[in-house]
ZAMARGU-4260 file (C-alpha; in steps of 0.2 Angstrom, whole numbers, plus 5000, padded with zeros to 4 digits):
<rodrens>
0) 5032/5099/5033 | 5043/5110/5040 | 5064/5109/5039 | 5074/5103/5053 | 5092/5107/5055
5) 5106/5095/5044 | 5122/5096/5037 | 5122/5116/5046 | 5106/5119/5037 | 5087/5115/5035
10) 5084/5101/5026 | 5063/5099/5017 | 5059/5083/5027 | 5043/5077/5014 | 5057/5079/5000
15) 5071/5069/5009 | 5056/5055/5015 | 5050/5056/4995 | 5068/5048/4991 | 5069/5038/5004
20) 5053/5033/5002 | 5058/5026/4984 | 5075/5019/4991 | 5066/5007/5003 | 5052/5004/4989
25) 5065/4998/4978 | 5077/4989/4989 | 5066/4983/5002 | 5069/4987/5021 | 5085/4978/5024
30) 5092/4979/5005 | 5092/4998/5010 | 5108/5006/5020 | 5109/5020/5029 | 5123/5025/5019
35) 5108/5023/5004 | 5097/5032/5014 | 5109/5049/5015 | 5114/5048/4998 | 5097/5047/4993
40) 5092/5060/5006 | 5106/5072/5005 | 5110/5072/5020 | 5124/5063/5032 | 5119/5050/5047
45) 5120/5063/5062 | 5106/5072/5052 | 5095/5056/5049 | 5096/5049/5066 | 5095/5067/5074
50) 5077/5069/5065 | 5072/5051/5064 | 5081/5041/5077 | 5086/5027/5064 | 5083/5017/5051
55) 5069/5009/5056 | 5062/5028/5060 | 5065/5034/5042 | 5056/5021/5036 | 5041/5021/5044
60) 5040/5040/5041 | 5043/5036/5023 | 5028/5023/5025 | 5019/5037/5031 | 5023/5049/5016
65) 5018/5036/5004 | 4999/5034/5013 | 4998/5052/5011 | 5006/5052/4992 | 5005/5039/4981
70) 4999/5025/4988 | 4983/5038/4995 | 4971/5026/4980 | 4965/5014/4994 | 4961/5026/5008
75) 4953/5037/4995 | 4941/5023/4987 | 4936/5019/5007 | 4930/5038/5009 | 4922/5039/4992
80) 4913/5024/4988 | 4897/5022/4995 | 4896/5003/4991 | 4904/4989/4994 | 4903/4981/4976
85) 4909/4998/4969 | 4922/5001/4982 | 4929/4983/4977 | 4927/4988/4958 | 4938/5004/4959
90) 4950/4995/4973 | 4956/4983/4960 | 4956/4994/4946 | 4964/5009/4956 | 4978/4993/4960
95) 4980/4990/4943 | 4985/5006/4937 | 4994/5014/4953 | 5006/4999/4957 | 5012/4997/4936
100) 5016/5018/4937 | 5029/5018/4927 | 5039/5034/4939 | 5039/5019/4953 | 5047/5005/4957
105) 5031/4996/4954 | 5020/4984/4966 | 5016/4993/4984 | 5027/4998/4998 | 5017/4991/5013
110) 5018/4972/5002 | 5035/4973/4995 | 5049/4982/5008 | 5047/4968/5021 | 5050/4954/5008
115) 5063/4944/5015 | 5064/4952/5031 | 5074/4941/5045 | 5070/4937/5061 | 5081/4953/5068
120) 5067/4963/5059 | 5052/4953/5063 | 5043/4968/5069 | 5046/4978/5055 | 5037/4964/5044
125) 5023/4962/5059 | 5019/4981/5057 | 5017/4981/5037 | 5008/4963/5039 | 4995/4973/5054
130) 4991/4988/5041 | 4989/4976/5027 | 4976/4967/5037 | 4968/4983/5043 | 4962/4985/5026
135) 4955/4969/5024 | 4944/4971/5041 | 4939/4988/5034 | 4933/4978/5017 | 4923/4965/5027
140) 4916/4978/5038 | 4909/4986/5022 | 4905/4971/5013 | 4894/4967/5030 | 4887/4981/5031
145) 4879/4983/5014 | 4872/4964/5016 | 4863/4971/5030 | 4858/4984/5019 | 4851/4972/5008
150) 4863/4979/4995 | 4872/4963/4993 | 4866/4946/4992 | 4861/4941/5010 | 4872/4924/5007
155) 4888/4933/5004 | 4904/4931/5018 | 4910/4948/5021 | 4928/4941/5031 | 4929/4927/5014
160) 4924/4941/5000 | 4938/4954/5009 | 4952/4939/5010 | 4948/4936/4990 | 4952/4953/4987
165) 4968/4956/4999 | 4973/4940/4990 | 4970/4947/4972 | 4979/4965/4975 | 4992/4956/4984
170) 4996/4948/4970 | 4994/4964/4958 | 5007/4970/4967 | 5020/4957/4962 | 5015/4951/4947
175) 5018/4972/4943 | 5036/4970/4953 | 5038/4956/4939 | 5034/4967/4924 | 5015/4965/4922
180) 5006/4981/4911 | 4994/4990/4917 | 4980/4980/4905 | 4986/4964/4909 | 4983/4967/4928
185) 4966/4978/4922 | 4961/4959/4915 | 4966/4951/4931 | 4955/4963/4940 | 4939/4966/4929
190) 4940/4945/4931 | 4941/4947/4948 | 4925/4956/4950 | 4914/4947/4936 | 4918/4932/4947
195) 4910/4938/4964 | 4893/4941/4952 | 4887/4956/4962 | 4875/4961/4948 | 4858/4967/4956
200) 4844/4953/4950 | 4855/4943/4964 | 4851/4953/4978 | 4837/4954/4989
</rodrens>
């Protein structure tokens, strides 16, 4: 992305949202200041709220940058995986080892910045909640779908299979904030998976 103006100069906004990006991953929304934000961003306060209005617009850009960067896995399984079962497969797996990446903070960004959010910042918890949820709604679609398709088996819930899974990488997510390895959370989801018994003499 192109500079704007700060601090008499261009500043490289995708390397001043990378840093903020980690500030608010680490401290959560409200445990990050603006006066974290600048120093983080290298730049001063006229600067941030001349390019993003705020607080709260640095950090939905920052939300933004990390969809694009490194927490890209999940839309990236959605457009590659033709089924459901496998989509679910990489999904968990893809959780495991992106959210215990030992250059991050650890867990996700969309499940861990709005964690203990107050009331004043409802909204900011709402919109992380809404995205969350999107991809749920995604999952079951796709889950449905391949039932139609015969590609599951016909008795399966597509809205109860795709809350098991928010629940599970929810979950990954913290128990990674909290120190789990990256093998302990690839047990949590190979278990995952062998529990939904998706193998193919099932189907049909």
């Amino acid at each position: 992305m192109a500079g704007v103006p700060g601090q008499g100069r261009k500043f490289d906004v995708d390397a001043a949202l990378d840093k903020a990006m980690y500030a608010f991953w680490e401290h959560g929304y409200e445990g990050t200041s603006v006066a974290m934000l600048t120093a983080a961003m290298q730049i001063n306060p006229p600067s941030l709220y001349s390019a993003f209005g705020g607080k709260e617009g640095v950090f939905f850009a920052a939300v933004d940058h990390y969809n694009a960067t490194r927490g890209d896995f999940m839309d990236r399984a959605f457009a590659e995986e033709r089924e459901a079962s496998e989509l679910i497969r990489r999904l968990l797996n893809d959780a495991a080892s992106h959210y215990t990446d030992e250059s991050c903070p650890g867990g996700c960004l969309i499940i861990s910045a709005a964690v203990s959010v107050t009331d004043a910042n409802s909204h900011i918890a709402n919109r992380l909640r809404d995205m969350r949820n999107a991809n749920v709604v995604l999952l079951s679609q796709r889950i449905a779908a391949d039932i139609a398709n015969g590609l599951m088996p016909a008795d399966s819930d597509p809205e109860d299979l795709a809350e098991f899974i928010g629940v599970v990488i929810q979950g990954m997510s913290q128990r990674a904030r909290d120190g789990a390895t990256q093998r302990q959370l690839e047990l949590v989801a190979n278990r995952s998976f062998d529990s939904l018994n998706f193998s193919k003499d099932l189907i049909g």
